[in-house]
C-alpha positions in Angstrom: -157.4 -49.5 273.9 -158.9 -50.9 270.5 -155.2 -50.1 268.8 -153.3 -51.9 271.2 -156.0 -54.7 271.2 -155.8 -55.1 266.9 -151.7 -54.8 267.4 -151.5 -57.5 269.5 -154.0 -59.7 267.6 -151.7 -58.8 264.5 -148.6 -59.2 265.6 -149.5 -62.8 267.5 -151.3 -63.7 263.9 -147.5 -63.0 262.0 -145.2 -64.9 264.9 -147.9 -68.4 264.4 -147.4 -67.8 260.6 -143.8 -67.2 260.6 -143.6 -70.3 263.3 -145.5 -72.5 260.6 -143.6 -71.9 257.8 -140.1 -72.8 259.7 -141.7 -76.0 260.7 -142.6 -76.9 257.0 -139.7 -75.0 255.1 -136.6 -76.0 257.5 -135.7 -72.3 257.2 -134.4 -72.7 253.4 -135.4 -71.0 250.2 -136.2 -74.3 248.6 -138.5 -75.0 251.1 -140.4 -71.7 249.9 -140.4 -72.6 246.3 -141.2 -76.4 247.0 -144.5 -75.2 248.8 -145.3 -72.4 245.9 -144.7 -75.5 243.7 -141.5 -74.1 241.9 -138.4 -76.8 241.1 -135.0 -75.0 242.2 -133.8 -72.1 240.0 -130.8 -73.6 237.7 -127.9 -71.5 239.8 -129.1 -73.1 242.9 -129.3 -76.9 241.3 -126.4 -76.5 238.6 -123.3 -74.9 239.6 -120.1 -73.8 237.5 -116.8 -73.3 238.3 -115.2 -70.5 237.5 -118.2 -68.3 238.2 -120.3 -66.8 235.4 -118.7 -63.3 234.4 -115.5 -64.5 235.7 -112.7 -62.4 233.7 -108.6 -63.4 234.1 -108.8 -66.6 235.5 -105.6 -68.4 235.1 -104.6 -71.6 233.4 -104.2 -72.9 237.2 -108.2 -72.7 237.8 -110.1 -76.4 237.5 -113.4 -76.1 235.0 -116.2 -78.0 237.1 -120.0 -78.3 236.3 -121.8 -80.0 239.1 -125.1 -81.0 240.7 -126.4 -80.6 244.0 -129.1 -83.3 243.7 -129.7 -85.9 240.7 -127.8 -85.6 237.9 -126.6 -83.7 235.0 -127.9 -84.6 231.6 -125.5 -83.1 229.4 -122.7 -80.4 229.6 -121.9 -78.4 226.4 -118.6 -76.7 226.5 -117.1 -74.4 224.0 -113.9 -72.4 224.1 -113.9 -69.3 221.5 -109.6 -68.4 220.9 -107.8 -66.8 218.3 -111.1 -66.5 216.3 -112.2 -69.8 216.5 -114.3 -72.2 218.1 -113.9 -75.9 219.5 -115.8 -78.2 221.6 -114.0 -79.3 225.0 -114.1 -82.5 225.6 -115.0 -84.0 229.1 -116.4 -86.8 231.0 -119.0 -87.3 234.0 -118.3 -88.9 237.6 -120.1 -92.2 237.8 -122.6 -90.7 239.7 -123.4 -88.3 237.5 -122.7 -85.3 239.5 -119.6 -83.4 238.1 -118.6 -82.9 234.8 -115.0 -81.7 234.0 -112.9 -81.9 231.3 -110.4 -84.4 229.9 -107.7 -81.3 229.4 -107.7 -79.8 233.4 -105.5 -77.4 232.3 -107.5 -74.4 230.8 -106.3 -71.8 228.2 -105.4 -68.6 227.9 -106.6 -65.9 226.0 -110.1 -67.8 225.8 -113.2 -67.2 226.5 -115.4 -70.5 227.7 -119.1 -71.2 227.0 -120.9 -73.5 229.3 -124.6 -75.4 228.6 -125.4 -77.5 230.8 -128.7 -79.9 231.3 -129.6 -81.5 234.8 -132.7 -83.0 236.1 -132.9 -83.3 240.2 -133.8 -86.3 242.6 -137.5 -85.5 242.2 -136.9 -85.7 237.6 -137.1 -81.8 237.3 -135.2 -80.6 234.6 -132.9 -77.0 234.6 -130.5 -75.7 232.6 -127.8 -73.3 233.6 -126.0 -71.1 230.7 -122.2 -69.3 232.1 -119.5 -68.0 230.4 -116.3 -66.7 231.4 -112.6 -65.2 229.9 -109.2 -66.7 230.9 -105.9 -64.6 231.6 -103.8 -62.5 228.7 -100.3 -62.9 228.7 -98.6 -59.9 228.3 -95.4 -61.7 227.1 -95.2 -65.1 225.2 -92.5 -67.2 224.0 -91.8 -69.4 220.5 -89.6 -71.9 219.7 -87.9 -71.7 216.1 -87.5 -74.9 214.9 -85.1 -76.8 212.4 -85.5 -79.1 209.9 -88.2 -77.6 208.0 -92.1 -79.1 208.2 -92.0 -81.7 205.1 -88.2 -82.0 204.9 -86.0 -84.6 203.7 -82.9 -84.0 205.4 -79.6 -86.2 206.0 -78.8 -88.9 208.6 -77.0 -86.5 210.8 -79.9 -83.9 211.4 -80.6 -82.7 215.3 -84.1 -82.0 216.2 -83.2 -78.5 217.6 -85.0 -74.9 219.2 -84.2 -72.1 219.5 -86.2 -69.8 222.2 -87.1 -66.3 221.3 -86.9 -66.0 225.8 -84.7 -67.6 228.3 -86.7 -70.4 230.1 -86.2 -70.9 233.3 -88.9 -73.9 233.7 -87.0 -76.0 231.4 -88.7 -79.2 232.8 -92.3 -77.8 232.3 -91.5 -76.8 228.3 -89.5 -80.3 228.0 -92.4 -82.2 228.8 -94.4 -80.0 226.6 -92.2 -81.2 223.7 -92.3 -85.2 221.7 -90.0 -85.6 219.0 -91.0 -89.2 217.9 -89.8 -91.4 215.2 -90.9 -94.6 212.2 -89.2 -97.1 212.8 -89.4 -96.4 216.6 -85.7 -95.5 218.3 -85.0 -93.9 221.4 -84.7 -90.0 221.1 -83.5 -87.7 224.2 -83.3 -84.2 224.5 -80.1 -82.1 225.6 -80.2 -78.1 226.9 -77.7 -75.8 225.9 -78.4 -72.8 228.0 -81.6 -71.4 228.7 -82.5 -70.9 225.4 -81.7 -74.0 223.2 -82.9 -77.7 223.5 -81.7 -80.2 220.8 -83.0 -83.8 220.6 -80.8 -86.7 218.7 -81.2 -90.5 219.0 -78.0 -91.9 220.4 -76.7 -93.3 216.5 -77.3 -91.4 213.5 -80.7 -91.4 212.3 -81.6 -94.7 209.9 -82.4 -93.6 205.9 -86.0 -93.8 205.4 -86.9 -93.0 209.2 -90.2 -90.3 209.4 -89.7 -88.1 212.3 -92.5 -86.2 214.3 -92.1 -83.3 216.2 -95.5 -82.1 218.2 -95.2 -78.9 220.4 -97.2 -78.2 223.3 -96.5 -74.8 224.4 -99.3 -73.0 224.3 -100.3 -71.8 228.1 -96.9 -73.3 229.4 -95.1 -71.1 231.8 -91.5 -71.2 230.9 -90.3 -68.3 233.2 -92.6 -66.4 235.7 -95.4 -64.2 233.4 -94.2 -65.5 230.3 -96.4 -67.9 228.7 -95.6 -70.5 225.6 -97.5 -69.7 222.4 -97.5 -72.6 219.9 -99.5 -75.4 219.7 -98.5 -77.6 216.5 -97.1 -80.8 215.0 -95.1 -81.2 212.0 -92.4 -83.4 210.6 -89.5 -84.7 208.1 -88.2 -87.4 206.7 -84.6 -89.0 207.1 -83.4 -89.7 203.3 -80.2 -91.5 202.1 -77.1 -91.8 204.0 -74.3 -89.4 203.1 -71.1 -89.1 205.7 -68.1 -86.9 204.5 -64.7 -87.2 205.9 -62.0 -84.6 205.6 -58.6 -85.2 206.6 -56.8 -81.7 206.8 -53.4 -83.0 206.5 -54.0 -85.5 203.4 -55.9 -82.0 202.2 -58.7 -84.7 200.8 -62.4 -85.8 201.4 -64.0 -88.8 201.4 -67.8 -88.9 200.3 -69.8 -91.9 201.6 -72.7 -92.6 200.1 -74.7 -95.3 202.3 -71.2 -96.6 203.5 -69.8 -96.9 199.9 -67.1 -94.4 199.3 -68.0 -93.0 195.9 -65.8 -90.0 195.8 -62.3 -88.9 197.2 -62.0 -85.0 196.5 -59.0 -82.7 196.8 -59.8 -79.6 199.8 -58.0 -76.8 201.4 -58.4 -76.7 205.0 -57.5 -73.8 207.4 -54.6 -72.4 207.1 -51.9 -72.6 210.1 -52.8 -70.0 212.1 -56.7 -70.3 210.9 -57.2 -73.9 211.5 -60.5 -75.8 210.7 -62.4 -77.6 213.7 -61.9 -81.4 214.4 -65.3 -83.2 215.0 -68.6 -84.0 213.4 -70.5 -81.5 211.7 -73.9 -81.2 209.9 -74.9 -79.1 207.0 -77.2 -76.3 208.1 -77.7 -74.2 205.1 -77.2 -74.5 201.6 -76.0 -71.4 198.9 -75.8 -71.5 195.7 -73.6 -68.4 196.2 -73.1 -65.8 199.1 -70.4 -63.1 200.6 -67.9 -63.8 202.7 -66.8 -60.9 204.8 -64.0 -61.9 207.5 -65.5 -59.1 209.4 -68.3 -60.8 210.5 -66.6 -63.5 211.7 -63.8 -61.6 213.9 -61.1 -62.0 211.1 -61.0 -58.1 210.6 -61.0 -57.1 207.1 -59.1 -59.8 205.8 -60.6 -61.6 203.0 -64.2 -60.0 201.7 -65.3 -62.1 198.8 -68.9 -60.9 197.1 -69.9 -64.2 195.4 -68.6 -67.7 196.8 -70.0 -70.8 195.3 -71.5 -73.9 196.6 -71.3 -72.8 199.9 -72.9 -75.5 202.5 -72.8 -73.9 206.2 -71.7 -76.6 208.9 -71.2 -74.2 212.3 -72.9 -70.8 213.6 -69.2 -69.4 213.6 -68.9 -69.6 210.0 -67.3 -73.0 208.9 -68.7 -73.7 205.4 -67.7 -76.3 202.9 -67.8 -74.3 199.6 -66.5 -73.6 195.9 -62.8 -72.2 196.0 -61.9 -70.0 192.7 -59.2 -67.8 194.3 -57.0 -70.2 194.9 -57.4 -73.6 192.3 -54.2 -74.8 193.0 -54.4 -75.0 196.8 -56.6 -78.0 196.9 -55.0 -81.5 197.2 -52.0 -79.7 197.9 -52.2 -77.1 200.5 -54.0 -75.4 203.7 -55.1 -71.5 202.7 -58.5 -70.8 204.4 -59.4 -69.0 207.0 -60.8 -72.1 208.9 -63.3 -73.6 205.9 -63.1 -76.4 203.8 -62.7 -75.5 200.4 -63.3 -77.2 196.9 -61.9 -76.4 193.5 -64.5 -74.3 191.4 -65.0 -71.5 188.8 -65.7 -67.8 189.1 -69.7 -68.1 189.0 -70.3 -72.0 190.4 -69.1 -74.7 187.6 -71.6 -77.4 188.0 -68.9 -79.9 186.6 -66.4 -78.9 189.6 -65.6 -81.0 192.4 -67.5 -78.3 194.7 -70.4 -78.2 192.2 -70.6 -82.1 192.1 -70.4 -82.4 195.9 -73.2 -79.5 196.3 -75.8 -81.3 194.0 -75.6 -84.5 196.0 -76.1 -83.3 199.8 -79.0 -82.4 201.9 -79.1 -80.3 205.0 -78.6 -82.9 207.5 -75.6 -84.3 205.8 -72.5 -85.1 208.1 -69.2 -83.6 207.6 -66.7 -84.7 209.9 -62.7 -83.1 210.1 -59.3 -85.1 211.3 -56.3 -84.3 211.2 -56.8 -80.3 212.0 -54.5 -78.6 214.6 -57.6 -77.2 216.4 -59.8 -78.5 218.8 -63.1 -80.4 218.4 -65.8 -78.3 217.7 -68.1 -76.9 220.4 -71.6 -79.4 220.8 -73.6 -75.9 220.4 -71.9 -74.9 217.6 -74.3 -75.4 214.9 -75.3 -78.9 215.0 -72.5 -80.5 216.5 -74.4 -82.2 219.6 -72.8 -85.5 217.7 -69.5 -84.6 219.2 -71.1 -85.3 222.6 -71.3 -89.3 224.1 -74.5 -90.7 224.9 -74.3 -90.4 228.1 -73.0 -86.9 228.7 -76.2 -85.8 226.0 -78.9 -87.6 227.9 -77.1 -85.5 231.2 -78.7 -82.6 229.8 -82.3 -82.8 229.7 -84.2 -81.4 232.8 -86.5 -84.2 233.1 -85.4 -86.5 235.6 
């Protein structure tokens, strides 16, 4: 009888406390700390998105700091990638309760410090501390680019890259991509394939004209799982004009020098059956000297010469402007090549040559342009010949719309 007596009396005593604290609480933990006299721990007053610990999270996720009550005093972000570390910029709501950043997009590869300072409606002050890792790629992709950084190139040079992966969000890695230019002129891009995107301004460029090329990849998904990887600017300069102009049946050329002709020299153009393109070309590559082995370019083993001179590449399939010393009385008179243009020179390079003369005075960039061949115009993706395209047909290929 006395234990069921001190039971009751206990448990009666338990329900009236439990009763009283629900009444002053509201049934939350705040209300527990609030009469203990605690503030709110930092997690419950400062919250961050992604979640502390978070590991993988993908360049998709939004990087929030907020505040349930008051308002956040500062918000320290860092982000710790490829060895190094820099602040992330961001800005507050007006009313002081979110923080995010002026980027949304987050990186990968990263890991992300947050600090962050908040006082609530009542002017208690917590700080939260959260840190958390992005997603690794497992594939990535670059973009070769020509010119070179710090360049100084000819009128005719095309802004052009060259993926090491097929992209298959051209649109996303287009936007990710400014070629800009000093005096100001309107530049457009143009895709050849999946794997190539050239940009040009409609004219050829004007002498003195700085060009900027800045590159955005980094974190871009250009094909599903494969991620871009750069994340740089650089940029050339446009120097004097210089516009050659062979004519295959007169077997000359005619340089231009900032539209004053200031030489006409004798060539040898393709032979009949191994004709030189029609069209507008650009110099790609300068030699002093290198081999020429026909069986590279699908001509079998016919001609396999060790150490040609002067030689200035104008296509990917192997048309070159260079020194001719097998042959010094076929130019001005007659077509012998196998599809180049060739000028008179010595065994060695003769820098007193017509093809030594013409070398010394062009830049990569430089426009070489062919009439008069019986072949067709060369192919827009063939080397740099994009100038072979109209305006409108090149601004047709970019996959912004």
């Amino acid at each position: 009888m006395h234990v069921q007596t001190h039971a009751r009396r206990a448990g009666a005593a338990l329900a009236a406390a439990l009763t009283w604290a629900v009444l002053l609480t509201g049934c939350t933990s705040h209300g527990f700390d609030e009469m203990l006299g605690k503030p709110p721990g930092p997690r419950d007053l400062i919250r961050v998105s992604p979640d502390d610990g978070s590991r993988a999270v993908g360049a998709g996720r939004r990087l929030r700091v907020r505040v349930s009550d008051g308002r956040l005093e500062s918000v320290t972000v860092v982000r710790s990638q490829d060895a190094q570390d820099s602040p992330v910029r961001g800005h507050l709501s007006a009313d002081g309760r979110v923080w995010q950043p002026d980027d949304d997009r987050l990186s990968l590869a990263a890991r992300y410090t947050v600090d962050a300072v908040a006082h609530d409606g009542r002017g208690r002050r917590s700080a939260r501390h959260a840190a958390f890792t992005t997603f690794v790629p497992g594939h990535r992709f670059i973009g070769y680019v020509t010119p070179e950084n710090r360049s100084v190139v000819g009128t005719g040079m095309i802004v052009s890259l060259q993926f090491n992966r097929r992209i298959e969000d051209r649109a996303a890695v287009e936007r990710a991509i400014r070629v800009t230019a000093r005096p100001a002129v309107q530049i457009r891009p143009h895709w050849f394939g999946g794997d190539r995107l050239d940009f040009r301004p409609r004219a050829y460029w004007r002498p003195g004209t700085r060009v900027t090329v800045a590159l955005r990849l980094r974190d871009v998904e250009g094909a599903p799982g494969v991620y871009g990887l750069q994340y740089k600017t650089f940029s050339f300069t446009v120097g004097r004009s210089q516009v050659s102009l062979v004519d295959a049946a007169a077997h000359t050329m005619q340089v231009r020098r900032d539209g004053k002709l200031i030489a006409t020299l004798p060539i040898t153009a393709g032979a009949p059956r191994t004709t030189t393109y029609n069209g507008r070309m650009v110099v790609m590559e300068m030699l002093e000297v290198t081999r020429m082995n026909g069986e590279t370019v699908g001509f079998g083993g016919e001609y396999d010469v060790p150490d040609v001179p002067h030689a200035l590449r104008l296509t990917d399939s192997g048309t070159f402007v260079h020194g001719n010393y097998w042959a010094p009385n076929a130019p001005g008179h007659t077509n012998v090549s196998h599809g180049c243009v060739g000028l008179r020179d010595v065994k060695g390079g003769g820098p007193d040559t017509p093809a030594g003369w013409f070398f010394d005075r062009s830049l990569i960039g430089d426009v070489v342009e062919v009439v008069h061949s019986d072949d067709r115009t060369v192919a827009p993706d063939n080397g740099l010949g994009g100038w072979n395209m109209s305006w409108a047909r090149w601004t047709a290929g970019s996959a912004v719309r």
